[in-house]
C-alpha positions as CSV (number, residue, x, y, z in Angstrom):
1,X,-4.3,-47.8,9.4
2,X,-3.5,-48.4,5.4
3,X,0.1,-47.9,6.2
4,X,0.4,-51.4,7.9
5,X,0.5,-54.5,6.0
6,X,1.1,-57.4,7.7
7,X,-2.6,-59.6,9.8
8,X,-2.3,-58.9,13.4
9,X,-3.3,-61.9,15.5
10,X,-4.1,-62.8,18.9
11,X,-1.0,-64.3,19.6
12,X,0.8,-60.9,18.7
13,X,-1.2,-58.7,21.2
14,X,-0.5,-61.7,24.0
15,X,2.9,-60.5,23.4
16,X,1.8,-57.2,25.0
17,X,0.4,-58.7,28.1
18,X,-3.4,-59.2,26.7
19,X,-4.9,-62.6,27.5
20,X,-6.2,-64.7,24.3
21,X,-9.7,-63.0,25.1
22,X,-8.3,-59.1,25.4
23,X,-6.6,-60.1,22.1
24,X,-9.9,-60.7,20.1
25,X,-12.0,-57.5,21.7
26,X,-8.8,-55.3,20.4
27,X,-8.7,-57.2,17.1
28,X,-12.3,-56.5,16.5
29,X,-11.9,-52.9,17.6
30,X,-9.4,-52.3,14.9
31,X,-12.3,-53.3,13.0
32,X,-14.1,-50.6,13.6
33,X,-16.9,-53.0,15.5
34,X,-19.0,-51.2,18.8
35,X,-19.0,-53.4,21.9
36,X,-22.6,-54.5,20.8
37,X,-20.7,-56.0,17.6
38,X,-18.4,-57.2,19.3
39,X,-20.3,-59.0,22.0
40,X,-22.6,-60.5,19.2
41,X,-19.5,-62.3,17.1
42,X,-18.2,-63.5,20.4
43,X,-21.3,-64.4,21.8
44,X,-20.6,-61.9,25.2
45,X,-22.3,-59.0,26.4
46,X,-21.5,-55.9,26.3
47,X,-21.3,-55.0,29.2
48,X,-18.3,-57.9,29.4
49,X,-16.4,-56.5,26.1
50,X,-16.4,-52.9,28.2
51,X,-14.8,-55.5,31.1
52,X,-12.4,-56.7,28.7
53,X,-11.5,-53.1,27.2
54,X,-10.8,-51.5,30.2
55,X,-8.5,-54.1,31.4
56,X,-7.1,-53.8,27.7
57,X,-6.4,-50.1,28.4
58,X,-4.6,-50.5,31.9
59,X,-2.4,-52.8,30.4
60,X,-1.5,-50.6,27.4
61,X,-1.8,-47.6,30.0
62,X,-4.2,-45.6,27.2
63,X,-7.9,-44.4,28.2
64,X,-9.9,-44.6,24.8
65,X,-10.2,-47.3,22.3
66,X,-8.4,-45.1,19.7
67,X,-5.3,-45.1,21.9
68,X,-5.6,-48.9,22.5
69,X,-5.5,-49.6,18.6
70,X,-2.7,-46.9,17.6
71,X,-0.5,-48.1,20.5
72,X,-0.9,-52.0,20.3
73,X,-0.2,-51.3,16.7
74,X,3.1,-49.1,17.2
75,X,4.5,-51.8,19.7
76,X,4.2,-54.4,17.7
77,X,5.1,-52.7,14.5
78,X,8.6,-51.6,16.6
79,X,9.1,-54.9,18.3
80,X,8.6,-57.0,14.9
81,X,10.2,-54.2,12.4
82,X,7.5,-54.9,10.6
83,X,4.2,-52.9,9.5
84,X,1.0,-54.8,10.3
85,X,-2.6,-54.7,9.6
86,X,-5.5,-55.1,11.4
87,X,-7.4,-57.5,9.1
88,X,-9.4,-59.7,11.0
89,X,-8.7,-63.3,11.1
């Protein structure tokens, strides 16, 4: 996602319905980080970043990760006419 060049934050994916939580999985998603990563930087399980994904995915009515991360990142580039990035924060 080079094109995008603004930091996306967790109170820009709250705007999308995602609690603070939801936020930070997705963030560290874009990453490129596995649930086990994941978990370990916010001291969770796994098994409770795969809670916290799925929930992601309802809300942004996708059914993979890749589809949470390209459409989080379209509706907020199109609601902030703005690119963003997903650099970590």
């Amino acid at each position: 996602m080079n094109y995008l060049n603004e930091q996306i934050t967790s109170s820009h994916l709250t705007k999308l319905g995602l609690s603070c939580r939801e936020s930070e999985v997705l963030i560290w998603v874009m990453q490129g980080k596995t649930n086990e990563e994941i978990g370990v930087v916010l001291k969770i399980s796994p098994r409770t970043v795969k809670k916290h994904l799925e929930r992601v995915y309802r809300k942004l009515g996708v059914k993979t990760r890749m589809a949470a991360v390209f459409t989080a990142a379209e509706s907020l580039k199109s609601t902030n006419g703005a690119s963003i990035s997903t650099a970590a924060r």
